[in-house]
N, C-alpha and C positions, 0 to 999 in steps of 0.2 A: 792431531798433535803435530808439532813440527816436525820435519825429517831428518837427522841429523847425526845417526847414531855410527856413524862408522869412520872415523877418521879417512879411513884408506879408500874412500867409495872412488869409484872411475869415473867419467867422462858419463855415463849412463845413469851416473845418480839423481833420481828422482827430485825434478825442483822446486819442491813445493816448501815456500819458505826460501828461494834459495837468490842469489844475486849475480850480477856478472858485472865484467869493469870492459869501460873503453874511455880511453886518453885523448878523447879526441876537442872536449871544452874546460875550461877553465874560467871561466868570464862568469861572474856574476849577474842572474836577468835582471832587467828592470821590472820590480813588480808594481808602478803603478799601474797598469792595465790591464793586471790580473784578480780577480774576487779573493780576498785573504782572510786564512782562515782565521776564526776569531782567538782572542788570547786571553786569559783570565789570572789574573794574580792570584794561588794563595786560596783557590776555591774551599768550603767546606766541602765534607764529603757529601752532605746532599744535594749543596747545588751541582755539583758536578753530574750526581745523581739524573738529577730531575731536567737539566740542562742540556746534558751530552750524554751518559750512559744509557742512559733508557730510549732517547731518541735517535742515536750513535749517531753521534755528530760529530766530526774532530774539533780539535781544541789545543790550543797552544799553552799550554800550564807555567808559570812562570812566576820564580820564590818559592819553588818548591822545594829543590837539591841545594837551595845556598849552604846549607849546612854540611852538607856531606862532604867527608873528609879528600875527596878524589878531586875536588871542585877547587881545593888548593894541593893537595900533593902532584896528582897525574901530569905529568910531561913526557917527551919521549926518552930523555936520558932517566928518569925516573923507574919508566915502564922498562926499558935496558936495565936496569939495577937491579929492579926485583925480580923482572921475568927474563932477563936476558941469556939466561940458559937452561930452558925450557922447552923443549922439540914442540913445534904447530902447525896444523896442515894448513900452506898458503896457498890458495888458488891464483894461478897463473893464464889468464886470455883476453879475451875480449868479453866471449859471452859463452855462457855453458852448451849453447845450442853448437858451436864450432867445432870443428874435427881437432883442432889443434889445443881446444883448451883442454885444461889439466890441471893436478895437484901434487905438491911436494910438498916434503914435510923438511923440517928445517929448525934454527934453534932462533927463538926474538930477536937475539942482537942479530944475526945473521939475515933476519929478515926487516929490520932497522937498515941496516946498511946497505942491501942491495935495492931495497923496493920505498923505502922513505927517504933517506938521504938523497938515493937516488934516485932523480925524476922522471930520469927519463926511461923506465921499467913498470910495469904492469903488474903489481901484484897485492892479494888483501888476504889480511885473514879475518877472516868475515864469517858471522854466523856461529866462532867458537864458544864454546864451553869454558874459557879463561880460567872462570872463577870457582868451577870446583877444580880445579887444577893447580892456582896458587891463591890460595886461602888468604894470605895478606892482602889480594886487593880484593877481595870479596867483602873484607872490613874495613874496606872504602865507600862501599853503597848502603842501599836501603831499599828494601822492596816497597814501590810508592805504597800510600793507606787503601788508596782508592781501589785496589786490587782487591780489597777484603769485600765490594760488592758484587763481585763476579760469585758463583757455584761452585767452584773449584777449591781445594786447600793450598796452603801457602805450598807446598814441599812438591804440586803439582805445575808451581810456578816457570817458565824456562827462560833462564838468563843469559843472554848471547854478549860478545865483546864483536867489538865490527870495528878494525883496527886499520886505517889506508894511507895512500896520500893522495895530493888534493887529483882530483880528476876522475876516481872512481865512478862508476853507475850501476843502480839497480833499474833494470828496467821495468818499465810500467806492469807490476802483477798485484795478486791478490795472498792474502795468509787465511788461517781455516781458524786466526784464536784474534782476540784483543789485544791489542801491543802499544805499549807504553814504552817511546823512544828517545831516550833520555842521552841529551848531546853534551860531553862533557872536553874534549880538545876540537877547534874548528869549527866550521861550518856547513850544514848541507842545503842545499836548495831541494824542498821538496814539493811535491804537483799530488794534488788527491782527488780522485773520481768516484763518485758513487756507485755501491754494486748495479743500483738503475740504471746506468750509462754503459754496462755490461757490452750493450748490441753493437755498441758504436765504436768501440774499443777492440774490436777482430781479435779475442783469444785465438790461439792457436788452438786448431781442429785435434791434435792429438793428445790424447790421455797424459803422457808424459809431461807435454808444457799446458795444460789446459788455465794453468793460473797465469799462462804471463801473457801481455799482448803482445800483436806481431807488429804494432807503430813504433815508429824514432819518436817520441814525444815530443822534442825541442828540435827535430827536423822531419816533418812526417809526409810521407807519399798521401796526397792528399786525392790524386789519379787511380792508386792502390785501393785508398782507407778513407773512400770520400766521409762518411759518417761519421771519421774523427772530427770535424772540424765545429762541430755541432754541440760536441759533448761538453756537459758543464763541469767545468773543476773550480780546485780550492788550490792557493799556493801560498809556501811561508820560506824564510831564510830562516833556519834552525839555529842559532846560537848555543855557545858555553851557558848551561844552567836553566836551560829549556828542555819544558818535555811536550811533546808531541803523541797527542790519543790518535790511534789510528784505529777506528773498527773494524772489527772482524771483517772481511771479506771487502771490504774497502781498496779501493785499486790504488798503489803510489809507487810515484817514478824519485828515485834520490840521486842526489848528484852531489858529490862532495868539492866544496869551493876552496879546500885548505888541506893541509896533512888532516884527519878527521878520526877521533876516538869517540867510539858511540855504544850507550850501551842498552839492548832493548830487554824486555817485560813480553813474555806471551803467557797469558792471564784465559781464562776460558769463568 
């Protein structure tokens, strides 16, 4: 299950599931020269089934959420109205592996206007609980259908908000559930590896980060990580009203190209 349970966790909070931010690109890649993942309109539940769940394959889902009420309400002056005084831990660094990174907790608008408006600040709240906390935008979504083929019950389902501005990054790791990531303000650049490509991808040796790798993905020590250079991926620009399957233990690096409201599905 994901880890996530303590608002207040330190610098030593266990990252499994977890992301880190660096300010250092903004540029959209060019992905004709990358393998793209495929996209499906509007799948029924069993070809999604017999296509990508079973063979866990990612998949770019698309006419899925046009109906969902977030897909025309959600903005930031919005998200300020409804949640804008509401305390939420904002993670502040580069990357959770750093001595300096850390968490404060803080009220939306206040984190609107220090870490969104303003660009030039490092900060996400990423990974939160949003929506059992204001129920108004919880009845902006939908738990997708296709989650009813997973073993799990709905109420086992875990619904994160991943709320930044454009520049953020999760680095290249893995999650322990199925995640359905549904991009509703912005865009993210995202890169997917198969758990096959494990060896080539240099996890970190220790228990702590053993989900994340230790490459720059879009700048990689190729002297360090020569076996990066080999590994097969999948890469898409995530738009407004896209969902992105990412299977369980599937490695992905995201990089947000825009202020970026996203909200994920960990389904088991």
């Amino acid at each position: 299950m994901p880890i996530r349970a303590d608002l207040y966790r330190t610098r030593l909070f266990p990252p499994e599931n977890r992301v880190s931010l660096q300010r250092t690109r903004s540029d959209a890649p060019d992905l004709a020269s990358e393998p793209a993942v495929p996209r499906l309109r509007c799948p029924s539940l069993e070809r999604f089934r017999e296509s990508h769940f079973i063979p866990q394959k990612p998949v770019v889902l698309e006419g899925v959420v046009d109906h969902w009420p977030c897909m025309r309400k959600w903005s930031v002056d919005y998200l300020r109205e409804i949640a804008g005084w509401r305390t939420v831990p904002v993670e502040l660094g580069l990357r959770y592996t750093d001595e300096e990174w850390s968490q404060e907790l803080m009220t939306v608008d206040d984190f609107i206007s220090q870490y969104i408006v303003n660009k030039n600040n490092v900060g996400y709240l990423a990974q939160h609980q949003l929506f059992d906390q204001i129920p108004e935008l919880k009845e902006d979504i939908n738990i997708p259908d296709y989650c009813c083929l997973g073993e799990g019950e709905e109420d086992h389902i875990t619904i994160n908000a991943w709320f930044g501005p454009e520049g953020t990054i999760s680095p290249l790791h893995q999650d322990p559930q199925q995640n359905f990531l549904v991009q509703v303000i912005g865009r993210k650049y995202i890169r997917l590896y198969s758990p096959q490509e494990s060896e080539n991808l240099y996890p970190h040796e220790s228990q702590m980060l053993h989900n994340t790798s230790q490459v720059d993905v879009e700048d990689p020590d190729l002297v360090k990580f020569p076996r990066f250079e080999k590994a097969a991926f999948q890469s898409c620009i995530l738009t407004p009203g896209q969902i992105l399957f990412i299977p369980v233990k599937y490695w992905h690096y995201v990089r947000s190209l825009d202020i970026s409201f996203s909200v994920s599905f960990w389904w088991s």
